[in-house]
N, C-alpha and C positions, 0 to 999 in steps of 0.2 A: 378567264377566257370563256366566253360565250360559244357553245356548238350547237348548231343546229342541224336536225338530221331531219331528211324530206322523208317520210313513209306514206306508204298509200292508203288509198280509203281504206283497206279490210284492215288493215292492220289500224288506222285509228278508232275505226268500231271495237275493233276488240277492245284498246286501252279503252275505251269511253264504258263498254259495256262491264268490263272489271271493277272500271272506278265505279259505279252506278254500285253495282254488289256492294263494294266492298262498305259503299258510302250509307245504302239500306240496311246492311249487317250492322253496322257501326250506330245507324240510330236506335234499331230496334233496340239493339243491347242496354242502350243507355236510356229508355223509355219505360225497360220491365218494369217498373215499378211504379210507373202511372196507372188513372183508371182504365178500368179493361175496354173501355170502346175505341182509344186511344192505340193502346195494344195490339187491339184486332188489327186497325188500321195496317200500324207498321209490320205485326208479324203476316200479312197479304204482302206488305209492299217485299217483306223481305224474301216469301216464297216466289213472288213475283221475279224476281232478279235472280234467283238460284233458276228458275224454269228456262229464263234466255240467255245463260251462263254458257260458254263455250267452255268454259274448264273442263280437261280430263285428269283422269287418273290414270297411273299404270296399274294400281293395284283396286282392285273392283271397290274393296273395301274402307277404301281411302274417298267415297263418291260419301260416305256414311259420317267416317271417322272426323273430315273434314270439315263439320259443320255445329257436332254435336258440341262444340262451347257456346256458341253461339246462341242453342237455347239451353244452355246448362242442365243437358240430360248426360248424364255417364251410364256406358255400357260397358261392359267389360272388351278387354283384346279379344278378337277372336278373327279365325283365320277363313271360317266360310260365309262368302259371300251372303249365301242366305240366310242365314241362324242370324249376321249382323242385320239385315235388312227388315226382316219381321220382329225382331227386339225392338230395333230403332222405332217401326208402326207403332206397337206397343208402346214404348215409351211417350211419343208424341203423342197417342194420345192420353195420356196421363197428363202430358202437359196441358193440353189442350182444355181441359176440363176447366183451368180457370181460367179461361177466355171464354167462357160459354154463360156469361150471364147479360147477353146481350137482345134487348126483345126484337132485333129482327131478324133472327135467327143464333145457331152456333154453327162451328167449324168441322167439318167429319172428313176423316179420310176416304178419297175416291174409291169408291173397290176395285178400280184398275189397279190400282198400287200396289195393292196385294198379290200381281200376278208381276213385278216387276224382277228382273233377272238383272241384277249388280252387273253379270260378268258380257250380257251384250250390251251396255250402255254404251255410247261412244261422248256420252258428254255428258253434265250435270242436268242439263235441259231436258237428257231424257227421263231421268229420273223423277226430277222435280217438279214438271208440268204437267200443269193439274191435280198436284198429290193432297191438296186441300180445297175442298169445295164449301159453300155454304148450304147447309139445310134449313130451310124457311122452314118459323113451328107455325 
C-alpha cells in the first residue's frame, strides 16, 4: 500500500536540507583518501551543509560529539561545553594540516569560532558557519 503524505514547504526544505548534509557527510567520508585538492573540495562542501543545517541538540555538547566520526577525530566524553569546543578547534586543526598542501591557499579556522559558546547555539548553522575560512599565501 502506497501513502502519501502532503507536507509543506518548511517542512520539505528541512527533508531536502538533511538529505543534502547527510548526502556531503557521506561523500566526504568516502573521498578521505583521495588527493587533497579533491579533499578540500568536499570537506567546504561538507562544512558548507553543517553551516545551513537546522539540526539541534538538546545537550550543547552533542553540536561537537555529533560529527566528530565524520572527520575521524576522537576526543574524549566530557561534560563542558567549552573544554569540548576548543579541543574539538584544536583537533581540527590538526586535521586540517593535511589538507594544506594546496597552492591557492590552506584552510584556518575563523577566529570567531574561538568565541563560540556550545550552550547559546540554537542550531548547528550556528556553530558551523564560517568556522573555516581560506587564507590566500
Amino acid at each position: 500500500m502506497l501513502v502519501i503524505f502532503a507536507i509543506g514547504n518548511a517542512a520539505t526544505e528541512r527533508i531536502s536540507i538533511c538529505f543534502d548534509e547527510i548526502s556531503r557527510a557521506t561523500s566526504f567520508n568516502r573521498l578521505r583518501a583521495m588527493e587533497t585538492n579533491v579533499r578540500i573540495d568536499y570537506f567546504f562542501g561538507f562544512l558548507a551543509s553543517l553551516s545551513e543545517s537546522p539540526r539541534r541538540c538538546m545537550n550543547p555538547v552533542d553540536h561537537v560529539y555529533g560529527v566528530l566520526g565524520l572527520f575521524q577525530i576522537k576526543i574524549p566524553t566530557m561534560s563542558d561545553p567549552s573544554a569540548v569546543w576548543q579541543l574539538f578547534l584544536s583537533e581540527l586543526e590538526n586535521y586540517m594540516k593535511d589538507l594544506q598542501h594546496n597552492p591557492k591557499g590552506i584552510p584556518v579556522i575563523n577566529d570567531h569560532a574561538f568565541q563560540i559558546n556550545l550552550r547559546k547555539a540554537k542550531n548547528m548553522a550556528d556553530i558551523y558557519k564560517d568556522l573555516v575560512v581560506w587564507r590566500r599565501l
